[in-house]
N, C-alpha and C positions, 0 to 999 in steps of 0.2 A: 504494500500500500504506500510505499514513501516512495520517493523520488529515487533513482540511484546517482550520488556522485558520479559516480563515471559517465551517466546522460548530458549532464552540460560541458565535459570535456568532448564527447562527441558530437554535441550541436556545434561546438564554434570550432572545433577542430578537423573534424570530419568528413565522409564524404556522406552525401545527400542518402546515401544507400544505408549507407551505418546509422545515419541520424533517426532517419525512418526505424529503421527496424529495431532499434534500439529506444525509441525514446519512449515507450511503455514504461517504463515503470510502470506500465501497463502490464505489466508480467503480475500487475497489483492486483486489488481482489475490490470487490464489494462488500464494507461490512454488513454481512450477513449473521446473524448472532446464533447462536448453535443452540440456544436453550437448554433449560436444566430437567434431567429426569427421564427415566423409560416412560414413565404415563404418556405424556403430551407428546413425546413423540410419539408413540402410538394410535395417537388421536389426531396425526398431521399437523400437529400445533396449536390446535382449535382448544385451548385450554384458559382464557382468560375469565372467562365466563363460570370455569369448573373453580379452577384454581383453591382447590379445600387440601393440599396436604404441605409440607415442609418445601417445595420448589414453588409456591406461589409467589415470592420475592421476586421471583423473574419474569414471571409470565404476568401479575396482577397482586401489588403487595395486601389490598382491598382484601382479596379471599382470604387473606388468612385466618379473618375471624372465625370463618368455620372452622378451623382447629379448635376441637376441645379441650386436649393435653398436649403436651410435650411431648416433642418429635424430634427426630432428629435422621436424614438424609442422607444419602451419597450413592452418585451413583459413575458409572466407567463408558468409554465408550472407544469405540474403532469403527473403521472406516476404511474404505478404499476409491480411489480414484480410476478413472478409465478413459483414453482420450482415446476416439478413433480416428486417429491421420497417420499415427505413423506407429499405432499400437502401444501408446505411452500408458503405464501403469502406475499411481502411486503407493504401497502400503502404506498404511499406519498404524502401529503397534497399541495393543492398550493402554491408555490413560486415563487419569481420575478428570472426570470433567465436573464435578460439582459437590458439595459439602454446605450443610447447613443446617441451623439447628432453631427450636421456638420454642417457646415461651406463654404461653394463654396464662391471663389473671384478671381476674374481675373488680373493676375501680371506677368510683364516680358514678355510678348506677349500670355501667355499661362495659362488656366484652373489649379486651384490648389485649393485643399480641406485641410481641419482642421476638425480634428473627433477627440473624448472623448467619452469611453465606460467600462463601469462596467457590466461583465459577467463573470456568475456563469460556471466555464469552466467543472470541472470535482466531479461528485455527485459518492458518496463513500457509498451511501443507503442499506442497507444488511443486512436479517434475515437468521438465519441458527441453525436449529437445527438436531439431530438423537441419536438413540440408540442402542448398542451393548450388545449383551451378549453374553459371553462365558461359557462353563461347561464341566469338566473333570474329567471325571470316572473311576480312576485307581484303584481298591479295592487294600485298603482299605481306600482309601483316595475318597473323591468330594470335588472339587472345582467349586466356580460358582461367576462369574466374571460380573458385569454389569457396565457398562459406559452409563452415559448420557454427550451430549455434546448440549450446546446454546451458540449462537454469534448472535449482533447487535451489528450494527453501525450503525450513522446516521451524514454528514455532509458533506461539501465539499467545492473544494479551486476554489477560484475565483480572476479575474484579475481585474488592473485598466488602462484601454492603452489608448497610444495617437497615433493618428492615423495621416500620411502625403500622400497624392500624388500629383503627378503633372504629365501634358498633355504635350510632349515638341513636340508632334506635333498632326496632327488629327489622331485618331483612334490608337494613340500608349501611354499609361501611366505605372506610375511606382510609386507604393506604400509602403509604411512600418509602421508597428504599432509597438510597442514598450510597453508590456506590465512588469507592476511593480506586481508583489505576496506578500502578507504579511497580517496577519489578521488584524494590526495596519492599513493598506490602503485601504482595503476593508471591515473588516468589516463580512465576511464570506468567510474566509479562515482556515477554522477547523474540524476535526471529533470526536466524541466520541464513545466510543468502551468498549461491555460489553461484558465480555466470563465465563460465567458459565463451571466446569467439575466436575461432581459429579461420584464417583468412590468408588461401593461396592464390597466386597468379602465376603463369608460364605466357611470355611473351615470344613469339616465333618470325622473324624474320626471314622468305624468302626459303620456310619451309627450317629455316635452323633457329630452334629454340633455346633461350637463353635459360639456366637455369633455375627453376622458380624460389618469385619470392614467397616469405613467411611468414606471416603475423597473427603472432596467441598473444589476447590479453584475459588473464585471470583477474576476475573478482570477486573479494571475499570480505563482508559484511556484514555485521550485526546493529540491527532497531531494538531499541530498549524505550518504552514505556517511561517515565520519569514520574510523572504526576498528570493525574485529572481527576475529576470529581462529577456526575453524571447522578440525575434523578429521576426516577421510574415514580407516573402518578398513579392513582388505580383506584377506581371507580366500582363498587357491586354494589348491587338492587336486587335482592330478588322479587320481583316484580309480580309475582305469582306465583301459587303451591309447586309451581311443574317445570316454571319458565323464570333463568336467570340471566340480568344483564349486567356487561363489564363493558368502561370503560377505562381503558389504560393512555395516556400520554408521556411520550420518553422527549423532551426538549434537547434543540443541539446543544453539544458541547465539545470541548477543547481535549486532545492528549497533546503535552508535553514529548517530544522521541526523540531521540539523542543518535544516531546512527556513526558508528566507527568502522572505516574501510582501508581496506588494502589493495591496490593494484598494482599488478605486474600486467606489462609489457616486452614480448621479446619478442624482437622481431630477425629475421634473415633474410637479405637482397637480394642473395643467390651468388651474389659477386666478393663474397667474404666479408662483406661487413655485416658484424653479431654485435646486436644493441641489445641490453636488456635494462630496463627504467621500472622503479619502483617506486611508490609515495602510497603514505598515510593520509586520514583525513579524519576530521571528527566535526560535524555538522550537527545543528540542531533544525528542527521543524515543530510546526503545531499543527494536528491533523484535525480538524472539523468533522464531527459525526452528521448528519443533519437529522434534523426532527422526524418523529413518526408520531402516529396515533392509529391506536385498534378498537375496536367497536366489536363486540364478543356477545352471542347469544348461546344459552344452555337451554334446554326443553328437557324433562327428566318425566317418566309413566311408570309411575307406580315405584320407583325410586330402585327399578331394576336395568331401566336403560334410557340410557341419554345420546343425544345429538346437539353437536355443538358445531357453532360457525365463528370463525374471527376474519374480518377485514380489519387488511392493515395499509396507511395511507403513508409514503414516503416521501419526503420532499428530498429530492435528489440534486438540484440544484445548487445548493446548502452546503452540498460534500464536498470539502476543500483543503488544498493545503498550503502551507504558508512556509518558503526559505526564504533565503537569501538574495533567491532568483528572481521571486515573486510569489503569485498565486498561482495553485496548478488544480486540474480533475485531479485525484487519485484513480479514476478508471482512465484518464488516457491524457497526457498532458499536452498533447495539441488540438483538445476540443478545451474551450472554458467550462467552466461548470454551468454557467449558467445555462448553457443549452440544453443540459440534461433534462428531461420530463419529468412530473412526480406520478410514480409508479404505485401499483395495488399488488399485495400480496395474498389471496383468497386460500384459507384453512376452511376442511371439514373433517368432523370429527363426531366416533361412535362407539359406543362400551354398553356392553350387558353382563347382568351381574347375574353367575350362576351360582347358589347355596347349595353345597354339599353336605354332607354328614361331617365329615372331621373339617374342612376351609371350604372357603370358596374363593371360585374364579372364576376373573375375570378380562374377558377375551375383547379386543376393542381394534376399529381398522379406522384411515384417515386419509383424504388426498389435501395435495395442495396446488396448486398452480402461482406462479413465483416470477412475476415480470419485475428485470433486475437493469441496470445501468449498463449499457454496452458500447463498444467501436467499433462501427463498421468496417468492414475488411473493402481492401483498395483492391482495385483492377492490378496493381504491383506494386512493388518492394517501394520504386521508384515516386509512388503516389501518393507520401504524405497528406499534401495538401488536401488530398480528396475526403481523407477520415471525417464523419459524420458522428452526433448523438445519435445513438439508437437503444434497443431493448433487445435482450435475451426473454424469452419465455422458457419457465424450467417447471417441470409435470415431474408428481411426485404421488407415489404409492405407501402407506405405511402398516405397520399389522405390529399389533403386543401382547402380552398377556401378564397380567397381578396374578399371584397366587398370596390371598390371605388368610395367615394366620394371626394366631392371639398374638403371638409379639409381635410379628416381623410380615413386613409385605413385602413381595418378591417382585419384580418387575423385569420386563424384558422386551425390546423392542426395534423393528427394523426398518427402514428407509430406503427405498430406491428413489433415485429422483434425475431426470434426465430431461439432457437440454440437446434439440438437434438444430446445428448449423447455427451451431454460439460460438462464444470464445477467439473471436478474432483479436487479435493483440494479447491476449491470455492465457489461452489452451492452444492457440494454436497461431502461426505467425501471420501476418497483418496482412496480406493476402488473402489469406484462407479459413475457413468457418471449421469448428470440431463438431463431430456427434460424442456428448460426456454423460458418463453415466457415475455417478454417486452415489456409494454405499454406508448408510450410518447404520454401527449393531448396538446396541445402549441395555445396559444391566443396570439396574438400580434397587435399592435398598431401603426401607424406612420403619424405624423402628421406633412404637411411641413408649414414653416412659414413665 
Protein backbone atom coordinates (compact mmCIF):
# COMPACT_ATOMS: atom_id res chain seq x y z
CA UNK A 1 0.00 0.00 0.00
CA UNK A 2 2.93 2.75 0.30
CA UNK A 3 4.63 4.07 -2.35
CA UNK A 4 8.08 2.33 -3.00
CA UNK A 5 11.25 4.53 -2.95
CA UNK A 6 12.65 3.06 -5.60
CA UNK A 7 9.31 4.49 -7.81
CA UNK A 8 10.41 8.16 -7.82
CA UNK A 9 14.19 7.14 -8.76
CA UNK A 10 12.49 5.55 -11.78
CA UNK A 11 10.15 8.38 -12.76
CA UNK A 12 12.87 10.87 -13.12
CA UNK A 13 15.44 8.56 -13.86
CA UNK A 14 14.11 6.08 -16.10
CA UNK A 15 12.80 4.93 -19.02
CA UNK A 16 9.10 5.46 -19.98
CA UNK A 17 8.91 1.42 -19.88
CA UNK A 18 10.25 1.19 -16.29
CA UNK A 19 8.37 4.09 -15.07
CA UNK A 20 5.18 2.60 -16.26
CA UNK A 21 5.54 -0.77 -15.12
CA UNK A 22 6.85 0.14 -12.02
CA UNK A 23 5.03 2.84 -10.64
CA UNK A 24 2.40 0.69 -8.89
CA UNK A 25 3.14 0.68 -5.95
CA UNK A 26 0.39 -0.48 -7.21
CA UNK A 27 1.64 -3.85 -6.57
CA UNK A 28 -0.51 -2.08 -3.23
CA UNK A 29 -3.72 -3.51 -2.14
CA UNK A 30 -7.03 -2.02 -1.17
CA UNK A 31 -7.62 -1.80 2.48
CA UNK A 32 -9.95 -4.46 2.63
CA UNK A 33 -10.32 -5.58 6.51
CA UNK A 34 -10.21 -9.34 7.07
CA UNK A 35 -12.66 -9.26 10.07
CA UNK A 36 -12.61 -11.03 13.36
CA UNK A 37 -14.14 -14.77 13.87
CA UNK A 38 -15.26 -18.05 12.14
CA UNK A 39 -19.15 -16.93 12.71
CA UNK A 40 -19.22 -13.88 10.37
CA UNK A 41 -17.23 -15.35 8.15
CA UNK A 42 -19.49 -17.95 7.80
CA UNK A 43 -22.33 -15.73 7.26
CA UNK A 44 -20.36 -13.63 4.26
CA UNK A 45 -19.82 -10.88 6.60
CA UNK A 46 -23.59 -10.11 7.09
CA UNK A 47 -22.82 -9.92 10.92
CA UNK A 48 -23.53 -6.25 12.14
CA UNK A 49 -26.91 -6.61 12.75
CA UNK A 50 -26.06 -10.26 14.65
CA UNK A 51 -23.08 -9.05 16.31
CA UNK A 52 -24.08 -10.86 20.12
CA UNK A 53 -20.64 -12.79 20.84
CA UNK A 54 -16.98 -11.44 21.96
CA UNK A 55 -15.88 -10.31 17.94
CA UNK A 56 -18.74 -7.61 17.81
CA UNK A 57 -15.84 -4.83 18.54
CA UNK A 58 -15.30 -5.39 14.86
CA UNK A 59 -18.14 -5.80 13.07
CA UNK A 60 -20.67 -3.50 15.44
CA UNK A 61 -19.37 -2.40 19.06
CA UNK A 62 -23.56 -1.65 19.72
CA UNK A 63 -24.00 -5.71 19.83
CA UNK A 64 -22.23 -6.29 22.45
CA UNK A 65 -24.84 -5.71 24.88
CA UNK A 66 -26.31 -8.95 24.06
CA UNK A 67 -23.53 -10.41 25.83
CA UNK A 68 -24.78 -11.73 29.11
CA UNK A 69 -21.35 -12.91 30.74
CA UNK A 70 -17.83 -12.87 30.14
CA UNK A 71 -16.31 -14.06 27.07
CA UNK A 72 -13.42 -14.32 25.88
CA UNK A 73 -12.39 -15.02 21.88
CA UNK A 74 -9.71 -16.11 19.43
CA UNK A 75 -9.63 -17.33 16.62
CA UNK A 76 -6.80 -18.49 13.42
CA UNK A 77 -6.89 -18.39 10.07
CA UNK A 78 -5.07 -19.39 6.56
CA UNK A 79 -5.50 -18.74 3.26
CA UNK A 80 -4.21 -19.01 -0.15
CA UNK A 81 -3.89 -17.05 -3.13
CA UNK A 82 -4.38 -18.19 -6.80
CA UNK A 83 -3.55 -15.87 -9.97
CA UNK A 84 -4.30 -17.32 -13.31
CA UNK A 85 -1.80 -15.80 -15.97
CA UNK A 86 1.11 -17.27 -15.29
CA UNK A 87 -0.11 -19.91 -12.52
CA UNK A 88 1.20 -17.74 -9.55
CA UNK A 89 0.35 -19.24 -6.06
CA UNK A 90 0.48 -17.62 -2.76
CA UNK A 91 0.45 -19.97 0.62
CA UNK A 92 -0.13 -18.68 3.82
CA UNK A 93 0.78 -20.43 6.87
CA UNK A 94 -1.55 -20.33 10.01
CA UNK A 95 -1.81 -17.37 12.09
CA UNK A 96 -3.70 -15.96 15.04
CA UNK A 97 -5.93 -13.35 13.51
CA UNK A 98 -7.89 -12.09 16.59
CA UNK A 99 -8.06 -12.04 20.57
CA UNK A 100 -10.57 -10.41 22.69
CA UNK A 101 -12.00 -10.52 25.76
CA UNK A 102 -15.62 -8.66 27.74
CA UNK A 103 -16.90 -7.67 30.26
CA UNK A 104 -21.10 -7.38 30.82
CA UNK A 105 -22.04 -5.27 34.30
CA UNK A 106 -25.11 -3.75 35.16
CA UNK A 107 -24.93 0.29 36.18
CA UNK A 108 -27.07 3.32 36.18
CA UNK A 109 -30.28 1.31 35.57
CA UNK A 110 -28.83 -0.08 32.22
CA UNK A 111 -26.72 -3.01 30.50
CA UNK A 112 -23.03 -1.94 29.72
CA UNK A 113 -20.05 -3.97 28.21
CA UNK A 114 -16.12 -3.58 28.41
CA UNK A 115 -14.36 -5.36 25.59
CA UNK A 116 -10.38 -5.42 24.67
CA UNK A 117 -9.36 -6.86 21.32
CA UNK A 118 -6.10 -7.40 19.34
CA UNK A 119 -6.80 -8.09 15.60
CA UNK A 120 -4.92 -8.79 12.69
CA UNK A 121 -7.01 -6.02 10.42
CA UNK A 122 -5.46 -5.87 7.12
CA UNK A 123 -2.97 -8.89 5.56
CA UNK A 124 -0.71 -7.36 2.60
CA UNK A 125 0.25 -11.27 1.49
CA UNK A 126 1.41 -11.11 -2.32
CA UNK A 127 3.50 -13.07 -4.81
CA UNK A 128 3.92 -11.69 -8.28
CA UNK A 129 5.84 -12.60 -11.00
CA UNK A 130 6.09 -12.33 -15.37
CA UNK A 131 8.15 -11.96 -18.25
CA UNK A 132 8.48 -9.79 -21.24
CA UNK A 133 10.34 -9.65 -24.27
CA UNK A 134 10.73 -7.50 -26.86
CA UNK A 135 12.65 -7.69 -30.42
CA UNK A 136 13.23 -5.29 -33.29
CA UNK A 137 14.26 -5.87 -36.63
CA UNK A 138 15.33 -2.81 -38.52
CA UNK A 139 18.26 -4.17 -40.88
CA UNK A 140 20.79 -3.59 -40.16
CA UNK A 141 20.27 -3.36 -36.76
CA UNK A 142 18.27 -6.21 -33.91
CA UNK A 143 17.47 -5.43 -30.88
CA UNK A 144 16.15 -7.81 -28.36
CA UNK A 145 14.90 -6.73 -25.13
CA UNK A 146 13.98 -9.14 -22.16
CA UNK A 147 12.44 -8.15 -18.65
CA UNK A 148 11.96 -10.34 -15.94
CA UNK A 149 9.88 -8.88 -13.00
CA UNK A 150 9.36 -10.77 -9.04
CA UNK A 151 7.46 -9.10 -6.01
CA UNK A 152 6.79 -10.40 -2.56
CA UNK A 153 5.53 -9.20 0.30
CA UNK A 154 4.49 -10.79 3.29
CA UNK A 155 2.99 -8.92 6.55
CA UNK A 156 0.23 -6.89 7.89
CA UNK A 157 -1.20 -4.09 10.25
CA UNK A 158 -3.05 -4.92 13.12
CA UNK A 159 -5.00 -3.14 15.94
CA UNK A 160 -5.30 -2.94 19.67
CA UNK A 161 -9.02 -1.58 20.67
CA UNK A 162 -11.18 -0.86 23.52
CA UNK A 163 -14.36 -1.47 23.09
CA UNK A 164 -17.63 0.44 25.19
CA UNK A 165 -21.50 0.03 24.90
CA UNK A 166 -24.32 0.75 26.68
CA UNK A 167 -28.35 -0.24 26.80
CA UNK A 168 -30.00 3.15 27.64
CA UNK A 169 -33.19 1.22 27.05
CA UNK A 170 -34.42 -2.39 25.97
CA UNK A 171 -33.79 -3.36 22.50
CA UNK A 172 -31.99 0.17 21.65
CA UNK A 173 -27.69 0.23 22.37
CA UNK A 174 -24.93 2.40 21.37
CA UNK A 175 -21.37 1.33 20.85
CA UNK A 176 -17.68 2.49 20.19
CA UNK A 177 -14.34 0.88 19.84
CA UNK A 178 -11.55 2.96 19.77
CA UNK A 179 -8.66 1.28 18.05
CA UNK A 180 -4.77 2.21 18.72
CA UNK A 181 -2.15 1.05 15.36
CA UNK A 182 1.47 0.87 15.93
CA UNK A 183 3.85 -2.06 15.73
CA UNK A 184 5.21 -0.84 19.22
CA UNK A 185 1.35 -1.82 20.44
CA UNK A 186 0.79 -4.63 18.63
CA UNK A 187 3.34 -6.32 17.83
CA UNK A 188 2.20 -7.06 14.18
CA UNK A 189 1.94 -4.09 12.50
CA UNK A 190 4.57 -4.42 9.59
CA UNK A 191 5.32 -5.70 5.84
CA UNK A 192 8.37 -6.76 4.13
CA UNK A 193 8.78 -6.31 0.52
CA UNK A 194 11.13 -7.92 -2.05
CA UNK A 195 11.18 -6.61 -5.87
CA UNK A 196 13.50 -8.36 -8.04
CA UNK A 197 13.89 -6.51 -12.10
CA UNK A 198 16.40 -8.17 -14.17
CA UNK A 199 16.63 -6.29 -17.54
CA UNK A 200 18.69 -7.69 -20.65
CA UNK A 201 19.56 -6.23 -24.14
CA UNK A 202 21.79 -7.91 -27.03
CA UNK A 203 22.25 -5.39 -29.71
CA UNK A 204 23.35 -6.92 -33.22
CA UNK A 205 24.90 -5.04 -35.99
CA UNK A 206 24.83 -6.31 -39.42
CA UNK A 207 23.99 -9.74 -38.10
CA UNK A 208 27.12 -9.57 -35.37
CA UNK A 209 25.97 -9.14 -31.93
CA UNK A 210 27.56 -7.23 -29.26
CA UNK A 211 27.42 -8.84 -26.02
CA UNK A 212 24.58 -8.32 -23.86
CA UNK A 213 23.82 -5.83 -21.58
CA UNK A 214 22.74 -6.53 -17.70
CA UNK A 215 20.65 -4.96 -15.39
CA UNK A 216 19.37 -6.43 -11.61
CA UNK A 217 18.12 -4.16 -9.22
CA UNK A 218 17.09 -5.64 -5.96
CA UNK A 219 14.79 -4.27 -3.52
CA UNK A 220 14.36 -4.81 -0.14
CA UNK A 221 11.89 -3.00 2.28
CA UNK A 222 10.12 -2.83 5.31
CA UNK A 223 6.55 -0.58 6.37
CA UNK A 224 6.20 -0.32 9.81
CA UNK A 225 2.84 1.14 11.27
CA UNK A 226 4.00 3.86 13.84
CA UNK A 227 1.00 5.21 15.32
CA UNK A 228 -2.89 5.89 14.43
CA UNK A 229 -5.90 5.87 16.21
CA UNK A 230 -9.39 4.94 14.24
CA UNK A 231 -13.01 4.75 15.66
CA UNK A 232 -15.67 2.13 14.96
CA UNK A 233 -19.42 3.77 15.61
CA UNK A 234 -22.25 1.14 16.16
CA UNK A 235 -25.76 1.51 16.18
CA UNK A 236 -28.40 -1.78 17.32
CA UNK A 237 -32.22 -1.49 17.41
CA UNK A 238 -33.97 -4.35 17.64
CA UNK A 239 -36.60 -3.18 16.12
CA UNK A 240 -38.95 -6.15 16.40
CA UNK A 241 -39.34 -9.66 18.21
CA UNK A 242 -37.68 -11.24 14.89
CA UNK A 243 -36.13 -8.30 13.04
CA UNK A 244 -32.66 -6.47 14.03
CA UNK A 245 -31.15 -3.31 12.89
CA UNK A 246 -27.32 -2.02 12.96
CA UNK A 247 -25.87 0.75 12.04
CA UNK A 248 -22.05 0.93 12.05
CA UNK A 249 -19.89 4.01 10.88
CA UNK A 250 -15.91 3.76 10.73
CA UNK A 251 -14.74 7.74 9.93
CA UNK A 252 -11.36 8.22 7.85
CA UNK A 253 -8.38 8.38 9.52
CA UNK A 254 -4.57 8.71 9.53
CA UNK A 255 -1.44 5.69 9.96
CA UNK A 256 1.80 7.19 10.62
CA UNK A 257 4.59 4.34 8.29
CA UNK A 258 7.82 4.70 8.57
CA UNK A 259 9.35 2.56 5.46
CA UNK A 260 13.39 1.50 5.44
CA UNK A 261 14.98 0.38 2.03
CA UNK A 262 17.77 -1.14 0.57
CA UNK A 263 18.65 -1.20 -3.08
CA UNK A 264 21.13 -2.66 -5.13
CA UNK A 265 21.81 -2.11 -8.57
CA UNK A 266 24.39 -4.12 -10.64
CA UNK A 267 24.56 -3.66 -13.75
CA UNK A 268 26.91 -5.34 -16.95
CA UNK A 269 27.56 -3.51 -20.41
CA UNK A 270 28.79 -6.44 -21.90
CA UNK A 271 31.85 -4.52 -22.62
CA UNK A 272 33.58 -5.02 -19.19
CA UNK A 273 32.25 -2.55 -17.21
CA UNK A 274 30.64 -4.06 -13.69
CA UNK A 275 28.89 -1.34 -11.72
CA UNK A 276 27.37 -2.35 -8.62
CA UNK A 277 25.58 0.84 -6.52
CA UNK A 278 23.84 0.47 -3.28
CA UNK A 279 21.82 3.07 -0.98
CA UNK A 280 19.77 3.02 2.03
CA UNK A 281 16.60 5.07 2.80
CA UNK A 282 14.34 5.70 5.45
CA UNK A 283 11.01 7.60 4.41
CA UNK A 284 8.00 8.42 6.25
CA UNK A 285 4.23 8.75 4.82
CA UNK A 286 0.69 9.14 6.26
CA UNK A 287 -1.67 6.61 4.66
CA UNK A 288 -5.50 7.90 4.72
CA UNK A 289 -8.12 5.10 5.21
CA UNK A 290 -11.37 6.66 3.91
CA UNK A 291 -14.64 6.55 5.57
CA UNK A 292 -17.26 3.61 5.33
CA UNK A 293 -20.65 3.07 6.67
CA UNK A 294 -22.86 -0.39 6.95
CA UNK A 295 -26.40 -0.42 7.30
CA UNK A 296 -27.14 -4.21 8.66
CA UNK A 297 -30.48 -6.09 8.91
CA UNK A 298 -31.07 -9.54 11.01
CA UNK A 299 -34.64 -11.39 10.68
CA UNK A 300 -34.51 -14.21 13.22
CA UNK A 301 -38.00 -17.39 13.35
CA UNK A 302 -38.50 -18.70 16.09
CA UNK A 303 -34.97 -17.90 17.39
CA UNK A 304 -33.80 -21.08 15.21
CA UNK A 305 -32.71 -19.36 12.04
CA UNK A 306 -31.64 -16.06 10.96
CA UNK A 307 -30.96 -14.12 7.61
CA UNK A 308 -28.82 -11.33 7.65
CA UNK A 309 -27.96 -8.41 5.01
CA UNK A 310 -25.03 -5.71 5.54
CA UNK A 311 -24.41 -2.85 2.81
CA UNK A 312 -21.52 -1.21 3.04
CA UNK A 313 -20.98 2.33 1.54
CA UNK A 314 -17.01 3.38 0.78
CA UNK A 315 -15.90 6.54 -0.12
CA UNK A 316 -12.99 5.76 -2.17
CA UNK A 317 -11.99 8.81 -3.15
CA UNK A 318 -10.77 9.78 0.43
CA UNK A 319 -7.94 6.83 0.01
CA UNK A 320 -4.78 8.71 0.01
CA UNK A 321 -1.22 9.09 0.76
CA UNK A 322 0.81 11.64 1.75
CA UNK A 323 5.21 11.90 1.20
CA UNK A 324 7.50 13.89 0.33
CA UNK A 325 6.45 13.62 -3.20
CA UNK A 326 3.04 14.68 -2.71
CA UNK A 327 -0.29 13.01 -2.64
CA UNK A 328 -0.76 9.75 -4.31
CA UNK A 329 -3.99 6.70 -4.81
CA UNK A 330 -2.41 3.81 -2.88
CA UNK A 331 -4.31 1.60 -5.76
CA UNK A 332 -2.26 3.26 -8.54
CA UNK A 333 -0.40 6.42 -8.30
CA UNK A 334 -0.83 7.84 -11.69
CA UNK A 335 -4.76 8.01 -11.25
CA UNK A 336 -5.51 10.97 -8.34
CA UNK A 337 -7.61 9.75 -5.91
CA UNK A 338 -10.19 11.71 -6.41
CA UNK A 339 -11.26 9.97 -9.40
CA UNK A 340 -11.83 6.85 -7.77
CA UNK A 341 -15.81 6.15 -7.25
CA UNK A 342 -17.53 5.21 -3.95
CA UNK A 343 -18.19 1.78 -4.10
CA UNK A 344 -20.80 -0.94 -2.21
CA UNK A 345 -19.92 -3.96 -0.77
CA UNK A 346 -23.31 -6.28 -0.58
CA UNK A 347 -23.14 -9.24 2.47
CA UNK A 348 -25.60 -12.05 2.82
CA UNK A 349 -25.84 -14.11 5.43
CA UNK A 350 -27.67 -17.46 7.03
CA UNK A 351 -27.56 -19.83 10.21
CA UNK A 352 -29.96 -22.53 11.74
CA UNK A 353 -29.69 -23.66 14.85
CA UNK A 354 -29.89 -27.60 15.38
CA UNK A 355 -30.41 -28.83 19.38
CA UNK A 356 -29.13 -32.15 19.91
CA UNK A 357 -29.09 -34.23 22.95
CA UNK A 358 -25.57 -33.63 24.22
CA UNK A 359 -24.71 -29.75 21.92
CA UNK A 360 -25.95 -28.35 19.32
CA UNK A 361 -25.17 -27.15 15.97
CA UNK A 362 -25.00 -24.86 14.10
CA UNK A 363 -24.50 -24.80 10.39
CA UNK A 364 -24.74 -21.21 8.41
CA UNK A 365 -23.65 -20.25 4.56
CA UNK A 366 -23.19 -16.56 3.10
CA UNK A 367 -22.26 -14.63 -0.34
CA UNK A 368 -20.86 -11.59 -0.85
CA UNK A 369 -20.23 -9.45 -3.93
CA UNK A 370 -17.36 -6.83 -3.38
CA UNK A 371 -16.98 -3.81 -5.99
CA UNK A 372 -13.20 -2.67 -4.93
CA UNK A 373 -10.85 0.24 -6.38
CA UNK A 374 -9.00 -0.69 -9.46
CA UNK A 375 -6.58 0.39 -12.60
CA UNK A 376 -7.31 -0.23 -15.73
CA UNK A 377 -4.96 -2.25 -17.73
CA UNK A 378 -3.37 -0.38 -20.82
CA UNK A 379 -3.28 -1.42 -24.42
CA UNK A 380 0.90 -1.72 -23.39
CA UNK A 381 3.60 -1.52 -21.02
CA UNK A 382 4.28 1.80 -23.03
CA UNK A 383 0.76 3.28 -22.16
CA UNK A 384 0.92 4.84 -18.99
CA UNK A 385 -0.91 7.80 -19.73
CA UNK A 386 -3.81 5.66 -20.76
CA UNK A 387 -4.50 4.13 -16.82
CA UNK A 388 -8.14 4.98 -15.80
CA UNK A 389 -10.23 4.69 -12.35
CA UNK A 390 -12.12 1.64 -12.43
CA UNK A 391 -13.70 -1.21 -10.36
CA UNK A 392 -12.87 -4.99 -9.78
CA UNK A 393 -16.07 -6.85 -8.99
CA UNK A 394 -15.04 -9.83 -6.43
CA UNK A 395 -18.17 -12.99 -5.91
CA UNK A 396 -17.65 -14.64 -2.81
CA UNK A 397 -19.18 -18.07 -1.43
CA UNK A 398 -18.91 -18.98 2.29
CA UNK A 399 -20.01 -22.15 4.57
CA UNK A 400 -19.23 -22.62 8.65
CA UNK A 401 -20.37 -24.50 11.29
CA UNK A 402 -20.49 -23.73 15.69
CA UNK A 403 -20.57 -26.67 17.58
CA UNK A 404 -21.90 -25.65 21.11
CA UNK A 405 -21.13 -26.79 24.04
CA UNK A 406 -21.50 -25.79 27.81
CA UNK A 407 -18.02 -24.19 27.97
CA UNK A 408 -16.70 -23.64 24.68
CA UNK A 409 -18.13 -22.81 21.12
CA UNK A 410 -16.30 -24.20 18.25
CA UNK A 411 -16.24 -22.42 15.10
CA UNK A 412 -15.10 -23.18 11.72
CA UNK A 413 -15.32 -21.42 8.45
CA UNK A 414 -14.50 -21.09 4.63
CA UNK A 415 -14.23 -18.58 1.91
CA UNK A 416 -13.97 -18.71 -1.69
CA UNK A 417 -14.01 -15.41 -3.31
CA UNK A 418 -13.08 -14.71 -6.96
CA UNK A 419 -12.42 -11.90 -9.20
CA UNK A 420 -12.30 -12.51 -13.16
CA UNK A 421 -10.37 -10.08 -15.32
CA UNK A 422 -9.08 -7.94 -12.13
CA UNK A 423 -5.97 -7.15 -10.81
CA UNK A 424 -4.22 -5.18 -13.52
CA UNK A 425 -1.40 -3.29 -11.82
CA UNK A 426 -1.78 -5.89 -8.81
CA UNK A 427 -2.02 -9.47 -9.69
CA UNK A 428 -1.19 -9.09 -12.76
CA UNK A 429 1.07 -6.51 -14.97
CA UNK A 430 -0.54 -3.31 -16.32
CA UNK A 431 -1.21 -4.69 -19.57
CA UNK A 432 -3.12 -7.55 -18.51
CA UNK A 433 -6.34 -8.48 -16.27
CA UNK A 434 -5.85 -11.91 -13.72
CA UNK A 435 -8.66 -14.49 -13.08
CA UNK A 436 -7.87 -14.64 -8.78
CA UNK A 437 -9.27 -16.99 -6.70
CA UNK A 438 -9.00 -16.40 -2.66
CA UNK A 439 -9.18 -18.94 -0.20
CA UNK A 440 -9.95 -17.98 3.69
CA UNK A 441 -10.00 -21.23 6.21
CA UNK A 442 -10.83 -19.48 9.85
CA UNK A 443 -11.11 -21.60 13.35
CA UNK A 444 -12.23 -19.99 16.14
CA UNK A 445 -12.94 -20.39 19.67
CA UNK A 446 -15.14 -18.75 22.52
CA UNK A 447 -15.38 -19.49 25.78
CA UNK A 448 -17.62 -17.78 28.40
CA UNK A 449 -16.71 -17.54 31.95
Amino acid sequence: MSRSPLLSLLLVGGAPLTAVEHAADSFGDQPVAIGAGARALGMGGAFSAIADDATASTWNPAGLTQCEQPELAASFGWWRTSVTIDGTETDQSLRPEHLSVLQPFFAGGCMQVLGLAWQRQYDFTRSLSWQRSDYIDSFPIELTTEDAREFDREGAFSSLGLSYAIEPRPGLSFGLSLNAWGDAWTGASSYDEHSSWRNSTTFSFFGFPDPPSVSVTDVDSTTTVKQGVNAVLGLFWQALPSLGVALVVKPGYDLRLETSTQVRIHTDDGAGLITDNRSTSVTEATLHHPPSATLGLAWRHADLDTVSFDATWTHWSDYYRDDASGRHSPVNVLIPPEDFSDLWTLRLGYEHVAILDQLILVPRCGAVAEWLPAASAIPDVHAGNQVEATSDLWLGLTAGLSLVQRWAVWDGAVQVKRGNDVGAWQYAPPDRTADVTLVTVRFGVTVPF
